[in-house]
N, C-alpha and C positions, 0 to 999 in steps of 0.2 A: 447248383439248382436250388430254389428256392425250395423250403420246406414245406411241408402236405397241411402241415400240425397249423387248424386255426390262431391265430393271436387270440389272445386274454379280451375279453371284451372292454374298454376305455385304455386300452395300453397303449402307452405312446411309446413307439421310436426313439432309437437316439439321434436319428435323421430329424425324424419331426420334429423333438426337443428343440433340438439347435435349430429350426424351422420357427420354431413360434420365440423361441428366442431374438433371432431375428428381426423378428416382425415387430419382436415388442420394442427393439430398442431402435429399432426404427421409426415405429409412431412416437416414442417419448421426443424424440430428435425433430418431428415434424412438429409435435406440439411447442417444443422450447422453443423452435423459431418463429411461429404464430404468437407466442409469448411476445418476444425478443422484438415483434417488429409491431403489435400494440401497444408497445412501452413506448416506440417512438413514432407512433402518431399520438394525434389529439383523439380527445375519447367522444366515440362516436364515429371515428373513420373506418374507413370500408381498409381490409386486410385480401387483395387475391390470392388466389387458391397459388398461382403461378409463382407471385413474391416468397410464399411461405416454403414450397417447391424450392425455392433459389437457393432461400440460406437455408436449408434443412442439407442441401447439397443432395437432390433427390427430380426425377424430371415429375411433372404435371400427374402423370399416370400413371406415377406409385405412390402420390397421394390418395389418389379416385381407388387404386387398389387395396390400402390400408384403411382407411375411410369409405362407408359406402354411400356417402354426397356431403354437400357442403354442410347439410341440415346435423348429419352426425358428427362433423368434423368440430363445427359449433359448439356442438353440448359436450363433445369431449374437450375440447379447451376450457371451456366453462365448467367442466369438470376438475380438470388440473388444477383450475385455479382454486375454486373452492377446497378439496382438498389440502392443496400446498396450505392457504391461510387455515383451513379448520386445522390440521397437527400443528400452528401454532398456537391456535388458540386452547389446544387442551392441553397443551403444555404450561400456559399459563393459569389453566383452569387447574393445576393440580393441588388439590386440598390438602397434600401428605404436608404443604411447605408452606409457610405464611399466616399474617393473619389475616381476619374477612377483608380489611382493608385495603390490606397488602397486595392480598386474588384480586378485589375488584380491581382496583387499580390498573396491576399492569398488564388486565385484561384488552382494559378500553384503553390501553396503552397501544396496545398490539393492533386493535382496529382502528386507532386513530391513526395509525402510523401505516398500514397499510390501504387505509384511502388515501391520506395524504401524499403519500407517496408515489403512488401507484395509479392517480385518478382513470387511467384510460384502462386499466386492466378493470376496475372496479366498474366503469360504465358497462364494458362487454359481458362482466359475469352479472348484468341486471339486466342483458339483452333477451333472454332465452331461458328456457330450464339446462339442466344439465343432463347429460346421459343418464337414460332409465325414469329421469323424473317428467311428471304432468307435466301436457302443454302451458295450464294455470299458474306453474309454481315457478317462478325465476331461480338464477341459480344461487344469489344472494340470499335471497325468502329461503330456500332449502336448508343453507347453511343456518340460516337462524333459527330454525326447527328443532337443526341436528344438535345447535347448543344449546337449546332450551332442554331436549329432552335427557342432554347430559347434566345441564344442572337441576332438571328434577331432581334427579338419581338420588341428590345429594339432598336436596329439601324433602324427598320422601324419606331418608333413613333418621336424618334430626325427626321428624314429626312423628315417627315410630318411634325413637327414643324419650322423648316426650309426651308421648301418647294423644296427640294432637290428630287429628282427621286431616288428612294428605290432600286429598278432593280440594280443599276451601284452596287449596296453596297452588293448586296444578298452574293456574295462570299468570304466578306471579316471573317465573325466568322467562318465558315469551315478554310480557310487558316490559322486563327491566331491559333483554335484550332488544327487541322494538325501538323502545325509549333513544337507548345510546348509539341505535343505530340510524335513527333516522336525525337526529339534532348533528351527526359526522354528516351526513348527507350533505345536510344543508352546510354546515361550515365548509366543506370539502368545496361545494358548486360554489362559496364564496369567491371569486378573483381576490378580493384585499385578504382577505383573512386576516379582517381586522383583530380576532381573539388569536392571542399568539395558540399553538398547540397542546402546551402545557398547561395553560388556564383550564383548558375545553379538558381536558383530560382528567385533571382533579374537579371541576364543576360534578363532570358527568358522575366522575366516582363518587361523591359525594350523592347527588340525587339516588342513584343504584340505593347505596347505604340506606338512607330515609324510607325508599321504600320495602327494603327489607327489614330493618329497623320495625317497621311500624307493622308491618306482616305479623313478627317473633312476636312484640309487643301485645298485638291482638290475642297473640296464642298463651300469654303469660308469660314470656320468657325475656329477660333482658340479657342483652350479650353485649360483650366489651369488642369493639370494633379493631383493638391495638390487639388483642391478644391471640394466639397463637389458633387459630382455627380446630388443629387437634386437639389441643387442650379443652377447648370449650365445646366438644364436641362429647370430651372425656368427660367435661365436668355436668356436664346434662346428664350423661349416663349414669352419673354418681349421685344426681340428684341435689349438688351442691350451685343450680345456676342463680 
């Protein structure tokens, strides 16, 4: 006989556990195959609900059940993906390792090689927003927000340690990201791709550089592009830049 005694309020079951458990690895599975089958169309083709159903190995009507239409199903894939490339890219964003040179690099390393590679996943995550986000924001545009506002992070604590006003600076990782992401754009929609990828990739790191360069410069600061990013972060700190 079931017991009298109310459940805990938000307490979940070990029935429901395994229930949303479930569910969850069941939409990751719906999404890898919506994945799986934009990688092999051309970018810009139509993906049905039914095809994605097929190789998920799932009928029509446990997609509609896990997704609540096609409109969510969209921003969740477009979610996955930006996702999957953002944890690439703050892996390469990490400041503990490198120098400025070295971060920018094989930043635009990571996004050149995920257009290039990927061109049809990268049309569909510019189709739409992503789950949760405005109908105005695509899911591209969001991801480049979310790495602008992590490389604030980092240009607000140098300009504190320098005692430089943060404000003037807010603009400048939106522009640099901008910049390198829309000159991949265009080389990516290229057919010849007449620049091999590695030109476009040190070009772009290079442009990054200058206008960061000329940012620090403005604020008095000159920093050595070869040298260890923590070090020169240390040596601001010490007042020896």
């Amino acid at each position: 006989m079931a017991s009298s005694r109310s459940r805990i309020p938000g307490a979940v079951s070990g029935y429901e556990a395994r229930w949303e458990q479930h569910n969850t690895e069941r939409q990751l599975r719906i999404l890898r195959a919506a994945v799986e089958l934009l990688e092999e169309k051309p970018p810009g083709a139509d993906v049905p609900v039914r095809q994605i159903a097929e190789r998920a190995g799932v009928a029509k009507s446990v997609v509609y059940r896990q997704f609540s239409g096609r409109e969510d199903l969209d921003r969740r894939i477009r979610s996955y993906l930006i996702d999957d490339l953002g944890a690439v890219l703050d892996a390469q964003l990490d400041v503990s390792s490198g120098s400025v040179r070295e971060i920018i690099t094989r930043t635009v390393r990571a996004v050149a090689d995920w257009m290039g590679d990927h061109p049809s996943l990268a049309a569909f995550a510019r189709s739409g927003p992503p789950a949760g986000g405005p109908e105005s924001i695509d899911a591209i545009s969001s991801l480049k927000i979310r790495i602008s506002e992590r490389s604030r992070e980092l240009i607000e604590a140098i300009a504190r340690v320098i005692g430089a006003e943060s404000a003037a600076l807010e603009p400048v990782p939106f522009a640099v990201v901008t910049m390198v992401e829309g000159v991949l754009v265009a080389w990516a929609a290229d057919p010849g791709q007449s620049r091999p990828r590695a030109e476009m990739v040190a070009d772009l790191s290079d442009y990054a550089w200058y206008i960061l360069d000329g940012v620090a410069r403005t604020a008095g600061v000159t920093v050595d592009p070869d040298r260890e990013l923590a070090e020169v972060v240390a040596g601001l700190r010490g007042g020896d830049s």
